[in-house]
C-alpha positions as CSV (number, residue, x, y, z in Angstrom):
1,X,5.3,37.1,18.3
2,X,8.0,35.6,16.3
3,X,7.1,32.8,14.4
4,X,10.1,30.3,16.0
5,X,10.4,30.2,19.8
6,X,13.1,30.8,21.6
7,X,14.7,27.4,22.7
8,X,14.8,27.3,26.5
9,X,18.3,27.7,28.0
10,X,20.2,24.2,27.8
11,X,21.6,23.1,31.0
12,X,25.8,23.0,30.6
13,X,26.5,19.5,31.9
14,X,23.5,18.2,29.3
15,X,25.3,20.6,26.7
16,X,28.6,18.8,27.9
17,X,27.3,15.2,27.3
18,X,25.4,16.3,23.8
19,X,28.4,17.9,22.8
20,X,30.7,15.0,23.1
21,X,27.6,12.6,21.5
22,X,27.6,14.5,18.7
23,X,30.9,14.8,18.6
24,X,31.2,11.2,18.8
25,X,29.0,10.9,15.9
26,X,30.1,13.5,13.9
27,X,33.8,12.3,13.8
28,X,34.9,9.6,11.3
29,X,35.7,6.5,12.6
30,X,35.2,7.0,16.4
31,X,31.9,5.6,17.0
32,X,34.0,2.3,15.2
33,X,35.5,0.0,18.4
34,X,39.4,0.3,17.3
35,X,41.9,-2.9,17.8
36,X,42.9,-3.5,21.6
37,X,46.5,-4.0,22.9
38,X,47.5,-7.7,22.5
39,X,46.0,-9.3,26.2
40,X,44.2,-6.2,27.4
41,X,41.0,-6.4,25.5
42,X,37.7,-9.0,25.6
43,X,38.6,-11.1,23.1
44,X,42.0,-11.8,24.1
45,X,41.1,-13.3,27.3
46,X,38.2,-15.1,25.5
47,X,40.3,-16.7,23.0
48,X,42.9,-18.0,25.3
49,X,42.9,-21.6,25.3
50,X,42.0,-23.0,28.3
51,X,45.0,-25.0,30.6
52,X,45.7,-28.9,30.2
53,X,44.9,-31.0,32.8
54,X,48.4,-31.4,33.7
55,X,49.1,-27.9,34.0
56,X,45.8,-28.0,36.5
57,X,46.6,-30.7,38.2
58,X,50.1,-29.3,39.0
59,X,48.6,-26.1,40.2
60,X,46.3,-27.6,42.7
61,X,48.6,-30.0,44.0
62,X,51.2,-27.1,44.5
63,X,48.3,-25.3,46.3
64,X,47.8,-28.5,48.9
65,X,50.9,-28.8,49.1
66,X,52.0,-25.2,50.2
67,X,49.2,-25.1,52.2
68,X,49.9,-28.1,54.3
69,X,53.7,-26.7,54.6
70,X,52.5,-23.8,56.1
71,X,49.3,-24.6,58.0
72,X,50.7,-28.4,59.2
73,X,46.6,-29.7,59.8
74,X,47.2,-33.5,58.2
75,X,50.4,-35.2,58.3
76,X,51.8,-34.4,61.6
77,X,48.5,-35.5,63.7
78,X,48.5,-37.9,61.4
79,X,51.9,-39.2,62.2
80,X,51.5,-38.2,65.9
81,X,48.8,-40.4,66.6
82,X,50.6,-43.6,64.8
83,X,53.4,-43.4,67.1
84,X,51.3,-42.5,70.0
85,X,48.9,-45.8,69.3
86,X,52.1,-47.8,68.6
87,X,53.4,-47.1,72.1
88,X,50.2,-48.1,73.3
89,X,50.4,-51.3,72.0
90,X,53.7,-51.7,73.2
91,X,52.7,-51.5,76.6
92,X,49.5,-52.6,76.6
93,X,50.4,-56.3,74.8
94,X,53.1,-56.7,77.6
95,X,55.4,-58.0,75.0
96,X,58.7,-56.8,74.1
97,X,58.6,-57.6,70.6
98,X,55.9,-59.5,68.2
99,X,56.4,-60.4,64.2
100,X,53.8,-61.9,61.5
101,X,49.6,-62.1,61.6
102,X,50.0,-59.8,64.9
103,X,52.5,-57.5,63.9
104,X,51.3,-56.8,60.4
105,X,47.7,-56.4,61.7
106,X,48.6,-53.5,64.0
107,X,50.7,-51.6,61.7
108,X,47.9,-51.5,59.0
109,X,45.1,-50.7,61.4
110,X,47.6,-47.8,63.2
111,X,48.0,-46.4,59.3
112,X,44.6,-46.7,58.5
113,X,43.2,-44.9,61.3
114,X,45.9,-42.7,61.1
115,X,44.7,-41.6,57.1
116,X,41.6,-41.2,58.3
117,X,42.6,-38.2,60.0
118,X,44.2,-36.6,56.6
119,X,41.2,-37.5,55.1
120,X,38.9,-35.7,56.6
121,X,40.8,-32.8,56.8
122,X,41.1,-33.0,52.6
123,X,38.3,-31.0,51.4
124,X,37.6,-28.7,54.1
125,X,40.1,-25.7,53.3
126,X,38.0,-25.6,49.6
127,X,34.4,-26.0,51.0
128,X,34.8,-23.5,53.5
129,X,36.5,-20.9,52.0
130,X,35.0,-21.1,48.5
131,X,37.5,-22.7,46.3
132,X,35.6,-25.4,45.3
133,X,33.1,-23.0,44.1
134,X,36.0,-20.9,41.8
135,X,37.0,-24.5,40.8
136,X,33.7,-24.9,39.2
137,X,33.7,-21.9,37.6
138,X,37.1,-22.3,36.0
139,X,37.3,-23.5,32.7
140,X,39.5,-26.4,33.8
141,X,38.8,-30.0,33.4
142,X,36.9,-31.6,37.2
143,X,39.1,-34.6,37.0
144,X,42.2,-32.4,37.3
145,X,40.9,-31.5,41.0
146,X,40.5,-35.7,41.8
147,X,44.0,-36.3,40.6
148,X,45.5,-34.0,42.7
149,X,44.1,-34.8,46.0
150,X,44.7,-38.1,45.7
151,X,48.1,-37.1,44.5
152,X,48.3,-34.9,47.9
153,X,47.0,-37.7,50.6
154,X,49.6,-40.2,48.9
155,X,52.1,-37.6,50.0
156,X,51.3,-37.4,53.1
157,X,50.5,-41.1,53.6
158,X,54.4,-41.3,52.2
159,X,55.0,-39.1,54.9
160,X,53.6,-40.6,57.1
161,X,55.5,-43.9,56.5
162,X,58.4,-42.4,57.1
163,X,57.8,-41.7,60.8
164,X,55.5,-44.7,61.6
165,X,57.5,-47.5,59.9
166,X,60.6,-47.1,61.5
167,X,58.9,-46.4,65.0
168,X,56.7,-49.5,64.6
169,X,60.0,-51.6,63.8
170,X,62.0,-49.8,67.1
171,X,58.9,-49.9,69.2
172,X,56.8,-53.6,68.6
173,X,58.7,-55.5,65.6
174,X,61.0,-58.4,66.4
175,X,62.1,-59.3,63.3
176,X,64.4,-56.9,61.6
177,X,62.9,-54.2,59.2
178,X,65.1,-54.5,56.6
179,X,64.8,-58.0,55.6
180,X,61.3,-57.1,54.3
181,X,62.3,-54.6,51.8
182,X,61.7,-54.5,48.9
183,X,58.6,-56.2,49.0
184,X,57.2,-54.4,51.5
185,X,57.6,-51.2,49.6
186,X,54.9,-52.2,46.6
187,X,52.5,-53.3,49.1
188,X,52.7,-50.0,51.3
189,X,52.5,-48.5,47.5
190,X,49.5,-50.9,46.9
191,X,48.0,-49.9,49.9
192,X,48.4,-46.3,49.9
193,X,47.0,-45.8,46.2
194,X,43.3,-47.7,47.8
195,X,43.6,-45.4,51.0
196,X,44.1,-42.4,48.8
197,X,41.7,-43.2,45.8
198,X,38.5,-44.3,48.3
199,X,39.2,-41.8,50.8
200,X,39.2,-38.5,48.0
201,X,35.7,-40.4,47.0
202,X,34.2,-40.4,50.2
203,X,35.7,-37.0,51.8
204,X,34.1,-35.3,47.9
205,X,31.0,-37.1,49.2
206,X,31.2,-35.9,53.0
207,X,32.4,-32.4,52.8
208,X,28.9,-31.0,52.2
209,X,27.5,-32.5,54.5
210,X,26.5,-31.5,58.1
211,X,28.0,-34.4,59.8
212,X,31.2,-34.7,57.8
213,X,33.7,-35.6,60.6
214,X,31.5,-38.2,61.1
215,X,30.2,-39.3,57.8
216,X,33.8,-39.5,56.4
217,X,34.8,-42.3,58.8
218,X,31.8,-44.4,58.5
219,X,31.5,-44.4,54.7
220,X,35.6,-44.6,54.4
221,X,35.8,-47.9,56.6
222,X,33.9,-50.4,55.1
223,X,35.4,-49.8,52.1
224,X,38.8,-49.7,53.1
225,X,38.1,-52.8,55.3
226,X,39.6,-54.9,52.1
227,X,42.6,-52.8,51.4
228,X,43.9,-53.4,55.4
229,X,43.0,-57.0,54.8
230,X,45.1,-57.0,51.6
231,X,47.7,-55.5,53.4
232,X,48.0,-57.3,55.9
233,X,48.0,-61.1,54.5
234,X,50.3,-59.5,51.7
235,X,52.7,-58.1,55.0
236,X,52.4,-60.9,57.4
237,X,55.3,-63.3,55.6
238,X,57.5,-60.3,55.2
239,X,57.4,-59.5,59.1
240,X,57.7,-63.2,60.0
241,X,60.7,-64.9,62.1
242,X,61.4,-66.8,59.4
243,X,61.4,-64.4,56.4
244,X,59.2,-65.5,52.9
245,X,61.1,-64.6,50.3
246,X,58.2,-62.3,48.6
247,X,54.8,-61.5,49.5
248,X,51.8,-63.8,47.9
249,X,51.0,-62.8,44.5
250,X,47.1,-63.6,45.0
251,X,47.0,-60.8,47.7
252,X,49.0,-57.9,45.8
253,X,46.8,-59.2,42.6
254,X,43.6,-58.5,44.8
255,X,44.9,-55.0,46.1
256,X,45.6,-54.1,42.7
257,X,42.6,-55.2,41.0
258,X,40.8,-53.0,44.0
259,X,43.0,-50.3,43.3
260,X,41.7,-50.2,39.9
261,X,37.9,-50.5,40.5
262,X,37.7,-47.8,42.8
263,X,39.4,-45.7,40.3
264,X,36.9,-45.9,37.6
265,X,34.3,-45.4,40.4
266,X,36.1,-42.4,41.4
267,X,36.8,-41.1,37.4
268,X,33.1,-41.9,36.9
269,X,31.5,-40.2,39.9
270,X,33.7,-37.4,41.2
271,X,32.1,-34.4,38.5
272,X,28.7,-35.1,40.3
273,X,29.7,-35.0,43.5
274,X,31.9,-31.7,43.0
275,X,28.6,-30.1,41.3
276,X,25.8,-31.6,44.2
């Protein structure tokens, strides 16, 4: 008997892997991690700074935007039922033409209804298919995502008003549109910045719900009761026979001061509600 034993044959895929350890060790410098390609390593991606909020909020507003272009869920039911409930009214009041309290009240109620539609429809693409999730995960500010859907309903309220106006004033309005402008453009403007602020509050507070489609409505209402109010005492005078020459400062003071309010309530709670 030999004093050392034989050592028992190696297996060649374990001689394989100990020869390229070893080699590994052996050689000078390669067990040392060598510098990457400039963008293809770790640290490269880790030391990227992360995108402004403007550069966020133009990429998700792009997204809404492209994706209303192509899928068309918000602005043209939206715009379909204004026109539809305006020649409603037109035959159901049995008048030919109306003008002030009357005619301002049924043009802001028809638009209001009318955004509810787009709001409900706001969040639903991202909670469905995840994106709100990934927008969590990014290392973007949350604010950028409240700024660019209320960016997105106030294009399609804009929209909107471009197809509702005009058939309001051809279908129900006796006095002539035009002598109304330009005041009636800052309280549609007004107006559309309370619809769009509350109704990206409430839809961010609906969406993960059950009951959404009908949670949105009833939380969105009574709180845009005071912006239709606003509206419409701001609007009344502009749609009257005999035309005011501006709209009452107290009202478009109110809207404005609404406006405001609801923003900071929006600033301040919108981060919670994307996490909960």
């Amino acid at each position: 008997m030999t004093a050392q034993s034989e050592a028992p044959p190696q297996d060649p895929a374990d001689a394989e892997r100990s020869g390229v350890s070893e080699a590994a060790v052996d050689a000078p410098g390669r067990g040392e991690v060598g510098p990457t390609r400039s963008g293809s390593g770790p640290s490269s991606s880790l030391l990227r700074p992360a995108p402004g909020i403007g550069t966020t909020v133009g990429a998700l507003l792009r997204k809404e935007l492209l994706v209303e272009l192509r899928t068309l869920e918000s602005v043209p039911a939206m715009s379909l039922f204004a026109v539809t409930t305006f020649v409603v009214f037109h035959f159901a009041l049995n008048r030919n033409t109306i003008d002030g309290d009357l005619a301002a009240g049924i043009l802001w109620v028809t638009l209001l209804f009318a955004a509810i539609l787009g709001i409900n429809r706001l969040f639903v693409a991202d909670a469905d298919q995840g994106g709100i999730d990934a927008f969590l995960l990014a290392p973007v500010n949350r604010t950028a995502m409240l700024l660019a859907k209320v960016l997105a309903l106030l294009a399609y309220l804009a929209v909107l008003e471009l197809v509702a106006v005009p058939a309001f004033a051809l279908l129900l309005l006796g006095p002539s549109l035009g002598q109304a402008f330009p005041d009636l453009l800052v309280v549609l403007a007004l107006g559309d910045l309370g619809v769009a602020v509350i109704g990206t509050l409430v839809a961010a507070l609906a969406v993960r719900t059950r009951a959404r489609d009908l949670l949105g409505p009833l939380l969105a209402l009574p709180l845009l009761v005071p912006v239709v109010i606003g509206c419409a005492r701001a609007t009344s005078p502009l749609l009257a026979v005999n035309h005011a020459t501006s709209s009452p400062g107290r009202w478009l003071l109110t809207l404005g001061l609404y406006d405001l309010v609801f923003g900071l309530i929006a600033f301040a709670l919108f981060d919670f509600l994307l996490e909960d």
